[in-house]
Steps between C-alpha positions, in 0.01 A plus 500: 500500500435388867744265508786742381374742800484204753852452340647887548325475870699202581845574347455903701392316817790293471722763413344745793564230799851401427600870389277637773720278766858614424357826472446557845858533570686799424846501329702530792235198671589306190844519513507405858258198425775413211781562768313311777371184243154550615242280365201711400221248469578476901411821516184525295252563687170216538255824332732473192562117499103481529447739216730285283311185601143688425657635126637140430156346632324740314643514129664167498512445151644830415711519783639171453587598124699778578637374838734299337625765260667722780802477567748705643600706164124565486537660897753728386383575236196625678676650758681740233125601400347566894810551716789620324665544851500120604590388192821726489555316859464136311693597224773651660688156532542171434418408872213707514352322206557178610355562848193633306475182256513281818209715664273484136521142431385438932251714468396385228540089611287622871252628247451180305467336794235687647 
């Protein structure tokens, strides 16, 4: 029973950093980051990248388990469920969904790093 609990915590934590960084943009934000080809791990901030590192530290079995099941599908996919209004940005073309693939899988290499 603890374990599946340690399990939920890590796959929500997960799920809460990365969806709780493109969500501090608003649409019009995100579109310009799309326009622009920002690079949004360069502008996560160190109180974010250190919560990630803590998490990871923290519930490294679990969080290595489901680490490597996200994906980008996964990220819009959650997106449709928390911010209906960035997703309809991502989704709204090709290019925008590419740019967003390219900014999952570096987040997600800085983060496996760390």
């Amino acid at each position: 029973m603890e374990l599946k609990l340690l399990e939920r915590a890590a796959l929500g934590t997960i799920r809460g950093l990365l969806n709780g960084q493109i969500g501090k943009f608003t649409p019009q934000q995100l579109q310009e980051a799309i326009n622009e080809n920002r690079v949004l791990w360069g502008v996560t901030p160190d109180k974010t990248k250190n919560q990630i590192q803590y998490w990871k530290n923290k519930l490294k079995k679990q969080f290595d388990k489901f680490f490597n099941q996200i994906n980008t599908n996964l990220l819009v996919e959650w997106l449709k469920k928390d911010q209906l209004a960035l997703h309809n940005v991502i989704m709204a073309s090709q290019r925008n969904f590419s740019w967003f693939d390219v900014q999952v899988k570096t987040f997600l290499d800085e983060i496996r790093r760390m």
